[in-house]
C-alpha positions in Angstrom: -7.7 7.3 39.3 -9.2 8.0 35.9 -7.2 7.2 33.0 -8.0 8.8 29.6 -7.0 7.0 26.2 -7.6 10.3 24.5 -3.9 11.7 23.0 -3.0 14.9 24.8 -4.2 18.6 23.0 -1.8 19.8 21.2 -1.2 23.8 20.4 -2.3 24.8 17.2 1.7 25.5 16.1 2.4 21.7 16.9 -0.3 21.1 14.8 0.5 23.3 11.9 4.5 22.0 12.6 3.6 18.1 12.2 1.4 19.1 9.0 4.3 20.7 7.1 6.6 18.0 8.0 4.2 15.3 6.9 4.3 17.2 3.2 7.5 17.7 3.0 8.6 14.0 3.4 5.5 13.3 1.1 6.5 15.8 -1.5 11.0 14.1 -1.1 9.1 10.6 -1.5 7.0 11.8 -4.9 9.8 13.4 -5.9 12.3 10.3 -5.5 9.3 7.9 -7.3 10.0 10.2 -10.0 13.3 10.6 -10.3 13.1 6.5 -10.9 10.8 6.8 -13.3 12.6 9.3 -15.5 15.7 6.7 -15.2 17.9 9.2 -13.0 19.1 6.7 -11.0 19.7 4.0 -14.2 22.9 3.5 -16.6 24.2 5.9 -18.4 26.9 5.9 -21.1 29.3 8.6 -21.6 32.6 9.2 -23.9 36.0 10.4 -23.4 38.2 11.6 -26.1 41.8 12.4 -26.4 44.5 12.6 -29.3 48.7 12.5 -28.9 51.6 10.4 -30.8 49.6 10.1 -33.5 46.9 8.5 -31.9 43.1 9.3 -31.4 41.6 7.3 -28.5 37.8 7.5 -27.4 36.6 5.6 -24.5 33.1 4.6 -23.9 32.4 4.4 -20.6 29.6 3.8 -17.8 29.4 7.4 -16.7 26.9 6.1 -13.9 25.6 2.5 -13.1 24.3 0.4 -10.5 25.5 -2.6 -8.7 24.7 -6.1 -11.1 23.9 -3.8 -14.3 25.5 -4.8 -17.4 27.5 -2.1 -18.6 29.5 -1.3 -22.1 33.3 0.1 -22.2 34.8 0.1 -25.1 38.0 1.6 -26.5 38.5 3.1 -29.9 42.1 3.8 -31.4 42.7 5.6 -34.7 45.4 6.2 -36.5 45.8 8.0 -40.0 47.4 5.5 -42.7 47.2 2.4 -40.0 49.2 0.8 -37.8 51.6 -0.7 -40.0 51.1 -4.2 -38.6 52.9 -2.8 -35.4 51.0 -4.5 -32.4 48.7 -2.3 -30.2 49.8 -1.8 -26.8 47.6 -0.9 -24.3 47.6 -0.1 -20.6 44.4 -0.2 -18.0 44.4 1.3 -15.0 43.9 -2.0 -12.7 42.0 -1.4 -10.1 38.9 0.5 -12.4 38.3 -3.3 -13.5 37.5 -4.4 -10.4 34.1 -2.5 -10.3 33.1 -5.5 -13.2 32.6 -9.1 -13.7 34.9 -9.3 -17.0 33.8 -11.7 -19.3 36.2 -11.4 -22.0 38.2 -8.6 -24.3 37.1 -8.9 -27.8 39.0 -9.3 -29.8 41.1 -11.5 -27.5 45.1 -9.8 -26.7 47.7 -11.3 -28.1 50.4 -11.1 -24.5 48.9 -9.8 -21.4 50.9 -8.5 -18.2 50.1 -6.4 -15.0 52.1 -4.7 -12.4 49.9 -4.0 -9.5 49.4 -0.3 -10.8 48.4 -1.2 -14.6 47.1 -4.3 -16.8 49.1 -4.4 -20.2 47.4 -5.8 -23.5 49.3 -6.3 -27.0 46.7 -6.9 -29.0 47.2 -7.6 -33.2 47.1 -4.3 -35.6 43.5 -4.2 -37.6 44.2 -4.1 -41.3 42.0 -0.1 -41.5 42.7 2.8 -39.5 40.5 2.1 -36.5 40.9 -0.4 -33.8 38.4 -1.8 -31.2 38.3 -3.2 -28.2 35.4 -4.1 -26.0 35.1 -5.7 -22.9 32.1 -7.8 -21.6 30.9 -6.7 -18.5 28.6 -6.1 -15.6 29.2 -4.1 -12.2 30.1 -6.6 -9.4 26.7 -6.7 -7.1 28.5 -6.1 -3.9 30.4 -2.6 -5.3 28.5 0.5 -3.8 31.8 2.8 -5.1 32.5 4.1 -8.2 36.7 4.4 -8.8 38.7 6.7 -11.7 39.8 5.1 -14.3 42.5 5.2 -17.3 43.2 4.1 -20.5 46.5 4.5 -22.5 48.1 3.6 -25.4 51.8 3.0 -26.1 54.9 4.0 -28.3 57.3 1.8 -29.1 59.3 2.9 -26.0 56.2 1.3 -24.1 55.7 4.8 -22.6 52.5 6.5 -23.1 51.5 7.9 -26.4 47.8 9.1 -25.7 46.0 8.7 -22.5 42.3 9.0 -21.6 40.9 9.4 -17.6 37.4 8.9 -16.7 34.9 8.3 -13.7 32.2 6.0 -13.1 29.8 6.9 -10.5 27.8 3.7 -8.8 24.5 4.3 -7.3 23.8 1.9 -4.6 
């Protein structure tokens, strides 16, 4: 028996067939190369704005990140003719903050409390009409999820006053 190592013809369709797909997974790999390039997949910043109770709040946010990318939130609270060295309450939704490594709220809060749904931050007045808070942080390397998160802040009743939502997005 004669045994041939030549591969078997093939019909001119088959040919044609294996020739398209070849380009097309070229032209999805060029096209992804590039995507890179032009930072698609990076970290990208967004805001989130929203005024009640006499309160403006914007929220700075990663919009989209990846996993072990530093990232910057920060929280802005203004309010016309100050705060009137009332305390700034605050309250996180709790699980959003377990996307990051958190390093540290600066400025520091003054009391701090959680309840499983929310963290809680009293934090001192500023002595102008805008308040900051940031937090140091970087996406955990193991998170391949992005969660909704929240931001509020407080009345004196410690019901919410103003409250912000937002999304970050995690490319893996």
């Amino acid at each position: 028996m004669i045994t041939s190592t030549l591969p078997e013809r093939r019909s001119l369709a088959q040919v044609r067939r294996a020739r398209n797909a070849r380009r097309v997974a070229l032209s999805l790999l060029v096209l992804f190369v590039l995507c890179g390039a032009a930072g698609v997949f990076g970290t990208r910043t967004a805001e989130r704005s929203a005024s009640g109770g006499g309160f403006d709040v914007t929220v700075t946010y990663p919009a989209v990140t990846r996993p072990g990318h530093a990232v910057k939130y920060e929280v802005q609270v203004r309010r016309a003719g100050g705060f009137g060295g009332e305390p700034i309450r605050m309250r996180f939704a709790a699980d959003y903050f377990d996307l990051f490594d958190e390093n540290g709220f600066t400025p520091d809060p003054e009391a701090a409390s959680a309840d499983g749904d929310y963290d809680y931050f009293e934090f001192l007045p500023p002595l102008g009409e805008v308040f900051r808070v940031s937090v140091d942080t970087r996406v955990e390397p193991a998170v391949q999820r992005g969660r909704r998160g929240e931001v509020s802040v407080l009345d004196g009743s410690a019901r919410p006053a103003v409250t912000v939502t937002y999304r970050t997005r995690v490319w893996p």
